[in-house]
Each structure stands twice: as structure tokens, then as C-alpha cells.
C-alpha positions as CSV (number, residue, x, y, z in Angstrom):
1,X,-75.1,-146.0,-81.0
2,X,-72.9,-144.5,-78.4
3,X,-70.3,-146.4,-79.3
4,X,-70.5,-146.1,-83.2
5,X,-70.3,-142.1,-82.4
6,X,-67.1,-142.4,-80.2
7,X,-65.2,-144.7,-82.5
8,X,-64.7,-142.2,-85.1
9,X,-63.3,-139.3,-83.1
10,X,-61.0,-142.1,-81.0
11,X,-60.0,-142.9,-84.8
12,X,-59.9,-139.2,-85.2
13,X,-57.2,-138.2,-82.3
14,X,-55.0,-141.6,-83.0
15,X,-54.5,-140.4,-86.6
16,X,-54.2,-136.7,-85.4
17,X,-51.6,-137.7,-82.4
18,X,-49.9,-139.9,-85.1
19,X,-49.5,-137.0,-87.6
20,X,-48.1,-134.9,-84.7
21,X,-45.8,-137.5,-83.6
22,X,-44.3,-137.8,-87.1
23,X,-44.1,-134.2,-87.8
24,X,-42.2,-133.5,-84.6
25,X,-39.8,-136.2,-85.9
26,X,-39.1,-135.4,-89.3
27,X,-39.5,-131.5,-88.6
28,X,-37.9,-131.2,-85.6
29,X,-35.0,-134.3,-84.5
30,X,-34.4,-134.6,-88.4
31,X,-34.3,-130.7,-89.1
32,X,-36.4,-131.0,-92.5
33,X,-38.0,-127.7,-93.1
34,X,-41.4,-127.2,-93.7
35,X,-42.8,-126.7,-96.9
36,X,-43.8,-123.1,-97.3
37,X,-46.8,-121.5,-99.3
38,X,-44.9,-119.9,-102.0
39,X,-46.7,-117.8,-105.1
40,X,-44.7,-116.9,-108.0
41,X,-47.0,-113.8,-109.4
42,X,-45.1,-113.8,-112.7
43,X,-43.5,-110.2,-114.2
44,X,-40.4,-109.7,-116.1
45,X,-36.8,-109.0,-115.6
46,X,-35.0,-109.9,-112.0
47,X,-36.4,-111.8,-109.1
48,X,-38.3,-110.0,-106.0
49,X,-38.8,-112.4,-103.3
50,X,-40.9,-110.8,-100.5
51,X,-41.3,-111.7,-96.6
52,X,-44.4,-110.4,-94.8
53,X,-44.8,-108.9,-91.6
54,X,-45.6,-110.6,-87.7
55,X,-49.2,-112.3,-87.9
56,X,-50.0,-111.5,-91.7
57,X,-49.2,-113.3,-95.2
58,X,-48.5,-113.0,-98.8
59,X,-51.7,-110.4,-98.4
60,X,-49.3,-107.9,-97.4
61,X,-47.5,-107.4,-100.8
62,X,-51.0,-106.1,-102.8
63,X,-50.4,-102.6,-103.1
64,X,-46.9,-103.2,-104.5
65,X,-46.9,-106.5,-106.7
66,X,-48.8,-104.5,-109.2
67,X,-46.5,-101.9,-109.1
68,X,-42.9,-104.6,-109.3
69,X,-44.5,-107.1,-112.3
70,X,-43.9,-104.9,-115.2
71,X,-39.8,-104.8,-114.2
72,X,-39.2,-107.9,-111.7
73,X,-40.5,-111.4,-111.4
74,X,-42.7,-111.1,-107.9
75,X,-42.5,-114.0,-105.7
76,X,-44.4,-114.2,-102.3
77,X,-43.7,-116.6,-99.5
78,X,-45.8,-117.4,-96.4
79,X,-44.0,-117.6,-93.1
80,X,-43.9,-120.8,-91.0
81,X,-47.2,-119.9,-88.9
82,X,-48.7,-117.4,-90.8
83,X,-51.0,-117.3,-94.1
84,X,-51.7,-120.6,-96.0
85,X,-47.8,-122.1,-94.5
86,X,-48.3,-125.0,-92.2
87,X,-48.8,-123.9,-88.4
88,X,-47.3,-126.4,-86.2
89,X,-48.0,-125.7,-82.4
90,X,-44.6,-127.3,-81.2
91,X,-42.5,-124.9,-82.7
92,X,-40.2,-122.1,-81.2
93,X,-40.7,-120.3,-84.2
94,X,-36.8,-118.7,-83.8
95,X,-35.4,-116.4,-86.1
96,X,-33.3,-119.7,-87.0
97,X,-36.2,-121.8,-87.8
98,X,-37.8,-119.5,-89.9
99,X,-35.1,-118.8,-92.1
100,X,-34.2,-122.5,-92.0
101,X,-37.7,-122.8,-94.0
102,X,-37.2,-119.6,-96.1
103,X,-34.5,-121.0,-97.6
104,X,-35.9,-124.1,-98.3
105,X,-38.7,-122.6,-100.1
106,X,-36.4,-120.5,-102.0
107,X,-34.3,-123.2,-103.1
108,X,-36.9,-124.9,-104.2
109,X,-37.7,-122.2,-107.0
110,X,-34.3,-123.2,-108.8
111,X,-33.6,-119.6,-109.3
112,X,-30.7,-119.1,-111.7
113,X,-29.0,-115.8,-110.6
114,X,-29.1,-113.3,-107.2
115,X,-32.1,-111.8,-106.4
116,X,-33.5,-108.6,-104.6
117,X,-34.9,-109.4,-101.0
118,X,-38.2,-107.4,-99.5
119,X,-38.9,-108.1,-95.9
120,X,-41.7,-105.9,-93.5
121,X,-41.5,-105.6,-90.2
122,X,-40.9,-109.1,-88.9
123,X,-40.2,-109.9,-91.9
124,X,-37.7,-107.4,-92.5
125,X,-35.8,-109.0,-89.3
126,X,-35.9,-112.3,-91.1
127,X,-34.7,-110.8,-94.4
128,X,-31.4,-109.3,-92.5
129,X,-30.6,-112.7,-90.8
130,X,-31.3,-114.1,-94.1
131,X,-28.8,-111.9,-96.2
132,X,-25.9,-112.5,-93.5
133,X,-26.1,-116.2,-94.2
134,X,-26.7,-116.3,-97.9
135,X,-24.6,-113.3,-98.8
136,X,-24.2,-115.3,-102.7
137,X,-27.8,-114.9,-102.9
138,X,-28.5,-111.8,-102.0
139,X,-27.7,-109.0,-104.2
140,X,-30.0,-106.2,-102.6
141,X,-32.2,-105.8,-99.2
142,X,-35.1,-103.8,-99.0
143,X,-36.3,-103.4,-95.5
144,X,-39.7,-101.9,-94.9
145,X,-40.5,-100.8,-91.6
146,X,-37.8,-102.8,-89.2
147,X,-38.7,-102.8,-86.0
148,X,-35.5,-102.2,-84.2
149,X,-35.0,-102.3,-80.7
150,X,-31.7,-101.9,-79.9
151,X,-30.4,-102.8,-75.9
152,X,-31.8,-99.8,-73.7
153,X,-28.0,-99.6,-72.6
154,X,-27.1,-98.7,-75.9
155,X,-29.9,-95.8,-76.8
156,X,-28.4,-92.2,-75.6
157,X,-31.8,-90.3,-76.5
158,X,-34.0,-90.7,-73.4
159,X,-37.2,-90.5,-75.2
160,X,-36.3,-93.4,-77.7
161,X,-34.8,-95.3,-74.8
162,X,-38.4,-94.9,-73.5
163,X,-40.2,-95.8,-76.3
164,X,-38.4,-98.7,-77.6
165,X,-38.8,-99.9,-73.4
166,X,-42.8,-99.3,-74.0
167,X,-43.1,-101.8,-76.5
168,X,-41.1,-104.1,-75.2
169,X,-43.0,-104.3,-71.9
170,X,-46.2,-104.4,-73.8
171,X,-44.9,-106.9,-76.1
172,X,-44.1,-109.1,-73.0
173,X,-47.6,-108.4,-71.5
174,X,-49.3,-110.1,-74.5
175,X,-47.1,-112.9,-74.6
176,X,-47.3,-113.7,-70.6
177,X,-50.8,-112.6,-69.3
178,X,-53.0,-115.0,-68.5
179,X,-56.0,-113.7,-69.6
180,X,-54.6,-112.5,-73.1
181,X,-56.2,-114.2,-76.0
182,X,-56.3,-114.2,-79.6
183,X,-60.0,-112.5,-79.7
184,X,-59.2,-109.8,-77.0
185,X,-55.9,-108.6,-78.6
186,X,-57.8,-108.0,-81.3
187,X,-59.9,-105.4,-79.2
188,X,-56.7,-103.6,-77.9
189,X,-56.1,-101.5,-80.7
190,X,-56.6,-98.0,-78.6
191,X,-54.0,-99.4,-76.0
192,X,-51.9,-101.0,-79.1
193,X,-52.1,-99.7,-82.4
194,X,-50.1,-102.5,-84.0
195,X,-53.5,-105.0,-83.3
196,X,-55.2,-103.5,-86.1
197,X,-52.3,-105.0,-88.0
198,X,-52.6,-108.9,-87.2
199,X,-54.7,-111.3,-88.4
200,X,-54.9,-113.5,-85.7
201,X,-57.0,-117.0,-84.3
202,X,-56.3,-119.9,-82.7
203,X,-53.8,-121.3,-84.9
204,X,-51.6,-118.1,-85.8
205,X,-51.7,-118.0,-82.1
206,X,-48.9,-119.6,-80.6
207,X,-46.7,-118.4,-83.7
208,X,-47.5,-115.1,-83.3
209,X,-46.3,-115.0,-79.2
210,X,-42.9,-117.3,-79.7
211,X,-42.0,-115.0,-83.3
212,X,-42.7,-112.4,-81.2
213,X,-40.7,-113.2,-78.7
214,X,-37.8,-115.3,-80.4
215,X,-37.5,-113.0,-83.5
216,X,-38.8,-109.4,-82.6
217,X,-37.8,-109.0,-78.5
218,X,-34.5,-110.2,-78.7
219,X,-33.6,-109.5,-82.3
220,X,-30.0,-109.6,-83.7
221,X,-30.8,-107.0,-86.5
222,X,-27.8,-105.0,-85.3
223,X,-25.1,-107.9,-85.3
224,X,-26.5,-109.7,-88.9
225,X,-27.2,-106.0,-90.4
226,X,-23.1,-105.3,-90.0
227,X,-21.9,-108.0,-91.8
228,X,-24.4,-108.2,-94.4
229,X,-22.5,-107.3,-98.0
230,X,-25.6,-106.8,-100.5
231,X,-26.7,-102.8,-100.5
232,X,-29.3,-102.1,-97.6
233,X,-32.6,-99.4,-98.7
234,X,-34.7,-98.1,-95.1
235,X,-37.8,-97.6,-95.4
236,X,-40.1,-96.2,-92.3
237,X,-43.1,-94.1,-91.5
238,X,-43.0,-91.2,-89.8
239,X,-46.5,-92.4,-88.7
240,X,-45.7,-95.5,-87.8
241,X,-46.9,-97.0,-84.5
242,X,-44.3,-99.9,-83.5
243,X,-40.5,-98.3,-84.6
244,X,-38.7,-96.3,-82.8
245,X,-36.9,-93.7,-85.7
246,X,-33.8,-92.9,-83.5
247,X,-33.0,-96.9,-83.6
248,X,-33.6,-97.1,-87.4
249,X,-31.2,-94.0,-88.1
250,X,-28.6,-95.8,-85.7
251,X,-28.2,-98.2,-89.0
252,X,-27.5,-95.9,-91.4
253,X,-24.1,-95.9,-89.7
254,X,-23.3,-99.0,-91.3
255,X,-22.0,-99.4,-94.8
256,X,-24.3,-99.2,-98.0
257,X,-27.3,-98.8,-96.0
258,X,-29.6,-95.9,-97.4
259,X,-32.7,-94.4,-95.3
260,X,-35.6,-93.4,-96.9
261,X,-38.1,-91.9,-94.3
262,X,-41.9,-91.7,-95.3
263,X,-45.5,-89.9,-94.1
264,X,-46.7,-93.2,-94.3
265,X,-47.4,-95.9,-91.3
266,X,-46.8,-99.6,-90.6
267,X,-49.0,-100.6,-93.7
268,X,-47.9,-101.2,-97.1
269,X,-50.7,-99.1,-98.4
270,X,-50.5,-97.6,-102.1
271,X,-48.2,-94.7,-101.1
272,X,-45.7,-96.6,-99.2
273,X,-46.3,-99.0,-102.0
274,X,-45.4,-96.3,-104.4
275,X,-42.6,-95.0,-103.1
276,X,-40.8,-98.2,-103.0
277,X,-41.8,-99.1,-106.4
278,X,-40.6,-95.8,-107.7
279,X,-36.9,-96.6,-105.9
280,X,-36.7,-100.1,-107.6
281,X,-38.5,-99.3,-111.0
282,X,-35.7,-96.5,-111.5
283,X,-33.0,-98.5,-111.3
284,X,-34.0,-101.3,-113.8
């Protein structure tokens, strides 16, 4: 009997080790992305392709979709790590890699023409990197609250210098404290408001801590943001507990971008869904 039990879960972790082994392969020494979870939600006129925030999914976009459908085709995609996309624990989950996979996905959709790109938060990082490499595909970038932390070197306000420095040391602690887990992040929210934000377990885990730190730490939003040609919209929360507003007007310096503050926070709840909508609807 003992052995009858065992043989199935040695069975088990062969196949399990196998599937690992060939993922790392194809994924990783071959470069194939991964296929993403990617919803087309239907509408009418031009394409909206929309990138979710750090630790959330295509869930993020449900305020606004109904707002876009009755003047854009809406199509969600899941980041590598996050929602109903595959999760693969070897991953450094760089601002390379998920764009790699982005693109994939979007090339997949055989869209004939441009299209208008949405990204939040981390997403919004992956949207700009996206747009500086793609510029033929791009012909508009909506960025909903970026989370730009510029060099500390850089920042001449002392109070954002401080802020932007607050996150980033808190960020760090999360990633690099050994006693930091998936279930007690969750029960930080009064030390960091962004928690109530993530939906987080065992397997968003390590994606959440290396996009984190690849993609959100050191960002290149500043370098990819100045070459990008497509016209750039802002939009941030007055409210909103993970920017820092001094570093987001620093990019309104740059040419064709357009800020467009809000008394909203990091959520795209219905009025921050609104207001977007209303921008986009009243140029169709």
C-alpha cells in the first residue's frame, strides 16, 4: 500500500521537474515568449489595448471597458505573473521580458492598423518601454498613475526627494526581509497603503518581488519616455499613495506629453474611470 501511494506523487514530481525543465528551455535559452491571457471585449471603432498594474490583472480595466466599448475595440492582456498568464518561478520578470511577451500577445491579434496603448502603474512603466520600441505601433499612450521615481540626485524639491526615497526603501524591505510573506503583506496596509492594491499568493509571489524590483526600482521611464514619438496623456491622483507628483510633472517637460491631475487615488475606480473615458470618447 505504501508503495502504491508514493508511486504516483514520484510520477507526479518527474512529470512536474520535466515540464519545468522544458519550459526553462524553450522560454528561457530559446527566448520564446510566453503565451499571454489576452481578452478581446469587443466595441467598435479603433483598438485599446490595456496593461494592468503590479500584482493585479485584466480586473483592473472594469470601471472603464464599459465606458471605451461603444467608440474603441477593448482588448485586455494579463501580465507574465499576474492574472490567468502563466507564472513561471524562474523568471527575472525584467521590464525586457515582459514586454518581450506583450508583444507577442499583441502580435498575435493580427491587428491591421496602430492602436492606442493604456498602461497603470506598472503597467504604465511597461507601456512607455513598450512605445520606445514599437514606435509604428503605437499611435497614442495613455499612462495612468506612473510610478516615477526618478534618481534622488536628480529631485531638487527636498520633500519629493524624500518621498520617492520612502518608497524605495520600503519597496526594498518587502523584497529582502526575511520574514516578509505573501499573507503578512497583505496585513501591512496601515504601514503601506499600496497592499490593499495587490492580489497576492504563493504564485504571484516571486513575480510580484523581481517586477518590483526589475521594473518599478530601477525603472527607465525617464530615458524610454524621451524618445517615445506617439502623444503621451498623464493621468494621477492627487490622492494617490505610491507617486510622487513633483516626478510625474518633471515629464511634462518632454514633448507631446499632457498631464491631467485627478482627486482620485491609485484605483481605477468609476471616476478615474470617467475622466479618462471622457478624454478618449471626445476625440473619436
Amino acid at each position: 500500500m505504501i508503495t502504491m501511494n508514493t508511486m504516483p506523487s514520484r510520477r507526479n514530481a518527474s512529470e512536474i521537474n520535466s515540464e519545468a525543465r522544458t519550459s526553462i528551455l524553450i522560454h528561457k535559452y530559446l527566448h520564446r515568449p510566453y503565451k499571454l491571457h489576452t481578452v478581446d471585449h469587443g466595441g467598435d471603432g479603433p483598438s485599446i489595448i490595456l496593461l494592468h498594474g503590479l500584482a493585479s490583472s485584466s480586473q483592473n480595466w472594469r470601471n472603464l471597458i464599459p465606458l471605451l466599448k461603444p467608440h474603441y475595440r477593448c482588448i485586455t492582456i494579463d501580465l507574465i505573473g499576474f492574472g490567468e498568464s502563466p507564472k513561471p518561478q524562474w523568471y527575472d520578470y525584467t521590464l525586457e521580458d515582459h514586454v518581450h511577451n506583450v508583444h507577442a500577445a499583441i502580435k498575435n491579434l493580427d491587428l491591421e492598423d496602430s492602436f492606442i496603448l493604456v498602461g497603470h502603474s506598472l503597467g504604465s512603466l511597461i507601456a512607455t518601454r513598450y512605445a520606445r520600441i514599437h514606435q509604428q505601433h503605437v499611435n497614442r499612450l495613455i499612462l495612468l498613475s506612473p510610478p516615477v521615481y526618478m534618481p534622488l540626485d536628480l529631485i531638487d524639491k527636498r520633500s519629493a526627494r524624500q518621498r520617492t526615497s520612502l518608497y524605495l526603501r520600503a519597496y526594498r524591505f518587502l523584497r529582502t526581509h526575511k520574514r516578509v510573506t505573501p499573507e503578512n503583506v497583505l496585513k501591512m496596509v496601515k504601514i503601506l497603503p499600496i497592499t490593499k492594491m495587490l492580489v497576492l499568493n504563493r504564485a504571484t509571489w516571486v513575480p510580484f518581488i523581481r517586477s518590483l524590483e526589475q521594473c518599478i526600482e530601477n525603472q527607465t521611464i525617464i530615458e524610454d519616455i524621451a524618445i517615445v514619438h506617439a502623444p503621451v496623456d498623464i493621468f494621477y491622483g492627487r490622492f494617490d499613495e505610491v507617486i510622487v507628483p513633483y516626478n510625474i510633472k518633471q515629464l511634462a517637460h518632454f514633448r507631446d506629453v499632457h498631464l491631467h491631475p485627478l482627486s482620485v487615488d491609485h484605483i481605477v475606480g468609476k471616476r478615474y474611470a470617467k475622466s479618462v473615458a471622457r478624454l478618449l470618447n471626445s476625440e473619436v
